[in-house]
C-alpha positions, 0 to 999 in steps of 0.5 A: 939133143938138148940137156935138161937145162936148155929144155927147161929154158925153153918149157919156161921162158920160150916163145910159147912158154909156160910163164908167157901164159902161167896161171897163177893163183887160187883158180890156177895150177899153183899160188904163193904167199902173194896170193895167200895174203897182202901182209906178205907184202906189207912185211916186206914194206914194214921191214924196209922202213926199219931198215930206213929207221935205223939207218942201214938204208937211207934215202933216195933208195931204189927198190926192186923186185926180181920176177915180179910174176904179175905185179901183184907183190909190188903193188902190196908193198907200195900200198903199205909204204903208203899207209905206214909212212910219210915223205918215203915214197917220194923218195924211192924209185921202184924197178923191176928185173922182168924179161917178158913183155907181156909181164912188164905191161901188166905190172906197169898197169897194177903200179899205174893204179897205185900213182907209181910209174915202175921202172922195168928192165930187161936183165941186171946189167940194165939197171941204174941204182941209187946209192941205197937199195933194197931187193927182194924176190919171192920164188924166184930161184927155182925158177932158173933152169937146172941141170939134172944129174943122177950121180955120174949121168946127166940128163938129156931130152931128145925127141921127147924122151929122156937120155941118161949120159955119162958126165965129162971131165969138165963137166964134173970139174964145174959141178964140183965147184958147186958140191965137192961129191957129184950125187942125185941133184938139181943143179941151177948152174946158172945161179953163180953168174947171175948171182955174180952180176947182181953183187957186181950191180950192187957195188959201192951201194948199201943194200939188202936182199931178201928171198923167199923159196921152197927149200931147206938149207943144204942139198935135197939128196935126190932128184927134187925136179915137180911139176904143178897143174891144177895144184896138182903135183906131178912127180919127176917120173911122170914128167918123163913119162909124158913129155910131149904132153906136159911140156911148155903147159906146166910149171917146172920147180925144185927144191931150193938149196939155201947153202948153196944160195948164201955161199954164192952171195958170201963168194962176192962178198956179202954177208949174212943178215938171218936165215930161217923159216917162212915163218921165223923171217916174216917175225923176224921181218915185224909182221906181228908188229904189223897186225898189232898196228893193223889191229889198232886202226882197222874195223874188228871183222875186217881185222879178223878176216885179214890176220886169218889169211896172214896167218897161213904165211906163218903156218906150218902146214902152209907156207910157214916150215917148207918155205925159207927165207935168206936176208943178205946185204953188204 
């Protein structure tokens, strides 16, 4: 028997699981802001170099990414770093956090095209940093394996069927440091480590952070736990119901829960830089400063055609209200 979290380790990150073959994209079960537009990326790349201008950052800096899924978000923002500035990439070494081997190969290869030789490591505590660091990562934190709990049971998987049990005290006690009243939840217990060893990396350096993900601000009050195939969502009872059908061939996700994700970072000592929308970050981040540059230099259909796709970043029916954005540093 195995609790839900071990069962989604596996399901995601085993020797046959769904990431080591996830289809990702338009022809695929789901896709991203990544796939939606480059500007993504390219706000990304505008707001580092105002961090450079102003002086948060500075240079040598390292730049990396945490699930970097196919490269595909990297490769963006190498490329608008180069159009958008000078004697900057020299300077930065670009590392991506990525245990899976078959995902290393392929964004080794995307960054190869773009003249860049990307640094890749398995785990955090492989990383050697500059003094001056930027992170980023776009859903990323519902991919962690979570314990689910229905008030006072826990969620165990045996043989393919669900088995509801009653939580032990220590059970209860860990939960608590998380939320203070025990409910209907998705709980990624392991954040609080892995958040724990990245600050720990980050030590002495100047750096910021930014995430992307699907969520709201607070505990979703009730069991959030989806699958996506084919775009299609699959709900937290059909996944129970089929099991040994679906498992290791879907992606598994929940709601993310942005409280929990700043207090974590604030435990270690990092402070809050803006917390919103998709939409309010990616302006906050100067992405409509970068169409307006966009505007100025590119031909008028291909500046039409690109700032349509940019457009569904900030959409409120798109990416723009359900995805948030969290920007952290020290």
């Amino acid at each position: 028997m195995q609790s839900f979290s071990q069962c989604m380790q596996e399901w995601l990150y085993g020797e046959n699981g769904y990431y080591r073959h996830a289809l990702i994209g338009m022809q695929g079960d789901f896709y991203t802001a990544v796939n939606s537009s480059a500007f993504f990326g390219g706000t990304l790349a505008f707001y580092l170099l105002s961090l450079l201008e102003n002086g948060r950052l500075s240079l040598p800096l390292s730049v990396v990414e945490i699930g970097a899924g196919e490269g595909l978000l990297l490769s963006d923002v190498v490329g608008f770093l180069k159009d958008l500035s000078q004697g900057v990439l020299e300077h930065i070494r670009f590392i991506s956090v990525e245990p899976l081997d078959r995902l290393v190969n392929l964004q080794k290869e995307k960054l190869a095209k773009r003249g860049v030789d990307l640094e890749c490591v398995a785990c955090l505590e492989n990383l050697e940093l500059s003094q001056s660091v930027f992170i980023y990562c776009n859903e990323l934190w519902d991919s962690f394996p979570c314990e689910v709990i229905d008030n006072s049971k826990k969620l165990y998987i045996s043989h393919s069927k669900p088995i509801w049990q009653n939580l032990s005290s220590e059970e209860m006690y860990q939960i608590k440091a998380f939320y203070p009243a025990i409910k209907s939840d998705c709980l990624p217990l392991s954040w609080g480590d892995y958040i724990t060893s990245l600050c720990n990396q980050l030590r002495g350096k100047k750096w910021i952070m930014v995430s992307f993900d699907y969520g709201q601000y607070g505990s979703y009050g009730g069991i959030s736990l989806r699958g996506y195939r084919k775009h299609q969502v699959l709900s937290f009872q059909e996944i129970l119901d089929n099991l040994q059908g679906y498992y290791q061939k879907i992606d598994l996700t929940y709601d993310v829960d942005f409280k929990l994700l700043e207090t974590l970072f604030l435990a270690q000592g990092a402070h809050t830089l803006f917390y919103g929308t998709q939409s309010t970050t990616l302006l906050k981040m100067g992405l409509a400063s970068l169409l307006e540059l966009f505007h100025a230099s590119a031909p008028f259909t291909t500046y039409q055609r690109e700032s349509i796709k940019a457009r569904a970043l900030i959409n409120p029916e798109g990416f723009g209200e359900r995805f948030k954005g969290l920007i952290v540093g020290n």
